[in-house]
Every structure is written in C-alpha cells, then in structure tokens.
C-alpha positions in Angstrom: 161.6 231.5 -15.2 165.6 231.5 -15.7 167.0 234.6 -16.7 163.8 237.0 -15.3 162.6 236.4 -11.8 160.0 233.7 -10.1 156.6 233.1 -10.9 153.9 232.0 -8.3 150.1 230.3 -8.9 148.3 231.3 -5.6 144.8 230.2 -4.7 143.4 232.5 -2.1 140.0 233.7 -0.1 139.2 237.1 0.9 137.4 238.6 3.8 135.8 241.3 4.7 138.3 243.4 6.8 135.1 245.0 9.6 133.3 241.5 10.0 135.6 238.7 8.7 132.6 237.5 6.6 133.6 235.3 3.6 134.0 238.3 0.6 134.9 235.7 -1.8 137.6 233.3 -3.5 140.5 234.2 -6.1 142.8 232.2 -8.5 146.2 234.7 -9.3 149.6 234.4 -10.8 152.2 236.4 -9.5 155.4 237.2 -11.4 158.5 239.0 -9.4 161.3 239.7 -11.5 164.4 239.9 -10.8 165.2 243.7 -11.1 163.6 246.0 -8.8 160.3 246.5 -9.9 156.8 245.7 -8.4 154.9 242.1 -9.0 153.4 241.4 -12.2 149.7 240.1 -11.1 146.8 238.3 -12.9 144.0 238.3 -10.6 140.3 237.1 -10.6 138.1 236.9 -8.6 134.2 235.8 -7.5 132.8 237.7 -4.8 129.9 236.9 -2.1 128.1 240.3 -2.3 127.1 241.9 -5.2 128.2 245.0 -6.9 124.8 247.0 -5.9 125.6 245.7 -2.2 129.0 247.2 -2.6 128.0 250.2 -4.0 125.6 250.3 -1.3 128.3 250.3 1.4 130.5 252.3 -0.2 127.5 255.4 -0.4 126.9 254.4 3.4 130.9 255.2 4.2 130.6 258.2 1.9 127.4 259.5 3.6 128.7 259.3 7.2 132.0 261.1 6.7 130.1 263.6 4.9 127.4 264.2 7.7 130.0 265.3 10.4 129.8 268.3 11.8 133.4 268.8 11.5 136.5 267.4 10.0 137.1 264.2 11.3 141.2 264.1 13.7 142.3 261.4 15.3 145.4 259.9 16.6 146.6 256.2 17.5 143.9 254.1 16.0 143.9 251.2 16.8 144.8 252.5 20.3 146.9 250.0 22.5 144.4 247.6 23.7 143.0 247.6 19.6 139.9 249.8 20.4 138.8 252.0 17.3 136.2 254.9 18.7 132.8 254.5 16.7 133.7 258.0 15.1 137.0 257.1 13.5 136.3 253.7 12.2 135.6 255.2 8.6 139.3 257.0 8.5 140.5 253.9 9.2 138.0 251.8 6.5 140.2 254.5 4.3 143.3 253.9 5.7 143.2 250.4 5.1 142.1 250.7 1.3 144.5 253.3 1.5 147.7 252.1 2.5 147.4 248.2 0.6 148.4 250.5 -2.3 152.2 251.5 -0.4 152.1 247.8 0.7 151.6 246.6 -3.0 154.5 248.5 -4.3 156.7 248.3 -1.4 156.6 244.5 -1.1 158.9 242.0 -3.0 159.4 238.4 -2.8 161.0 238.8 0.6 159.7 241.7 2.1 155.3 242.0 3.4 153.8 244.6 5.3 150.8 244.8 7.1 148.8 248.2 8.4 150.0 248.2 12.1 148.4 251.7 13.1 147.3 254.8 11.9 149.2 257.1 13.9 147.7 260.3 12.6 144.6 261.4 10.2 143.2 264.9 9.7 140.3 265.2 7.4 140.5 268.6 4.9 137.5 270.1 4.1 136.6 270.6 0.2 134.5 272.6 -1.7 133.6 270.1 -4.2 132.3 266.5 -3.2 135.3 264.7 -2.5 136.8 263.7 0.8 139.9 264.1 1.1 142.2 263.2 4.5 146.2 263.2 4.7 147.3 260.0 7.6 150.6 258.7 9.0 150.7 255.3 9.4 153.1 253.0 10.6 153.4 249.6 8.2 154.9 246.6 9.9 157.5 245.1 7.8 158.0 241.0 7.6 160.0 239.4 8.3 162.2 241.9 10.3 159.4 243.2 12.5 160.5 246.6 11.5 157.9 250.0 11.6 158.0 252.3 8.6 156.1 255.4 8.7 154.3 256.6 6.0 152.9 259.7 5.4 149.4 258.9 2.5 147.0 261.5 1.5 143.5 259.9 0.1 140.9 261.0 -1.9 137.8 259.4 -3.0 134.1 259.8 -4.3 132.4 256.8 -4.3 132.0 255.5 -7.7 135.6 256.9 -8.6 138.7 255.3 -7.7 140.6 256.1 -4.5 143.9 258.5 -5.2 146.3 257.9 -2.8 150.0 259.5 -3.4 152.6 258.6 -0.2 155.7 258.8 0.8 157.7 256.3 3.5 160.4 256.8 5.9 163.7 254.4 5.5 164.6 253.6 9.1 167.4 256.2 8.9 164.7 259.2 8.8 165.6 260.4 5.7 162.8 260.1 3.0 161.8 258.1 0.6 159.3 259.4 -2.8 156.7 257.4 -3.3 154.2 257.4 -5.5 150.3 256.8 -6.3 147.6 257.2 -8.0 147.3 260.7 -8.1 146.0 263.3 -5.9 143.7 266.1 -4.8 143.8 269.4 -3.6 142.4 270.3 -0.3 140.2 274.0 -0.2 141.9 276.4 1.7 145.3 273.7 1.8 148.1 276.1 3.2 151.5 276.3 1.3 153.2 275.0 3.7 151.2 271.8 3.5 150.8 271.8 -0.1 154.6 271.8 -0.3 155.2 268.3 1.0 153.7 267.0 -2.5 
C-alpha cells in the first residue's frame, strides 16, 4: 500500500502445541506499516475441537496447578536434551500462551521469535483463585539467531483472559519496557519484587 506499509493474505493451519493434532485452519490479513508499530491483523478461524472441549482443558490445566502441594519452581525447561519433567509441563503450557503475546508485539516484517526456553518460573501463591507465576524466558530471534531474555509475569483463571505484563532485555543488558495486558498482585509479594512493575 504506497505511502503506509505492506499488506499480506496468509492462509494458515494450527496445531495443537502438546500433541501436534490438527487444532484447525485460518484465513488472515496482516497489515505492517511503515512506522514502528505492531501488525494490524484480521483473523478467523475454524477449529477441530469445540469450545466445551476447550473449556474442558483449560479447567483440567487450572485444576492441576491448583492441586499442588506447593508452588510450582523450576529452571531450564526444556532442559538440553528437550525433556520437560511431568510436574512442570503446565508452567510451560503457560509460558507458551504466555510469551506469543511479547512475540506478537516484538515481531515486524523482518524480525520472528520463537519460545526457545523458559529459563526460570516461580509460581506465587494467592489468596483469591487466580494463579499467578513470574518466568524468564529466553526468545530466539530470526533471522539473527539472537537470545533475548524476557522477564513475563502471568495470570489467569480459566474463563478470563490471560494477563501477561513483560519486559525484554536489548542485547546490551540494559532494559527494555514492555507492556501487556495487565497484571496481578501476588499475596504476600515483597516490595522488592513488586518494584520491578
């Protein structure tokens, strides 16, 4: 489009990320402008499962964070050989939703990431129904194979949406504000914490 940035008619299917089952097909248009700003996007969409099966899952997720004993830690998932221990894989079902957010708004026409690792996730106990866990994660940047750190916190109840709020390291270790959808606040969250949003 002259004067105002490219525009791009994508045909796509999805998958589910844990079993690479067929989650369903999607027609899109994606505008990028030419300032910096995120992509315009018209998305639809027809999935395989239904919304009760989704819901479904979602409850199941909800329901086995919620039964541990106590708050879920973890460190290098996936570890080197791309193992996830049984106990962590709903951190990083989180993680995943998670971070597409910082990958939606940190790509441009030039520039994709993909989650690479979650290098850190502590899970913060609340008193009201929400979960709520802070990560670091490292993106991997395309196409020059760089690692950004991010640090994300998450919180979700199923049937809400997940708020996510971030920020990124530039490769010279200063930081970059990022920003999401909101946030939560942890019970007994120290100051010291607290004050790093």
């Amino acid at each position: 489009i002259p004067d105002f940035g490219h525009k791009y008619y994508l045909q796509f299917s999805t998958e589910d990320y844990r079993t690479g089952e067929n989650a369903g097909s999607c027609l899109a248009t994606v505008l990028y402008p030419r300032k910096k700003s995120p992509p315009v996007v018209s998305i639809k969409c027809s999935h395989t499962k239904d919304q009760n099966e989704i819901q479904e899952e979602d409850n199941t997720l909800y329901q086995r964070i919620r039964q541990q004993s106590k708050p879920i830690t973890g460190s290098n998932i996936p570890d080197s050989y791309g193992n996830i221990e049984p106990a962590l894989e709903p951190a990083w079902a989180l993680a995943v939703a998670g971070s597409s957010s910082i990958m939606w708004e940190k790509s441009t026409e030039d520039l994709g990431y993909f989650l690479a690792q979650v290098k850190s996730v502590k899970q913060w106990m609340r008193k009201d129904d929400f979960i709520e866990f802070d990560y670091t994660v490292l993106l991997h940047e395309m196409p020059t194979q760089e690692m950004i750190s991010c640090h994300m916190r998450l919180t979700w109840l199923p049937g809400h949406p997940l708020r996510e709020k971030h920020f990124c390291a530039p490769q010279n270790h200063g930081l970059e504000e990022g920003s999401g959808l909101g946030s939560g606040s942890a019970a007994g969250l120290s100051e010291e914490r607290g004050a790093n949003f």
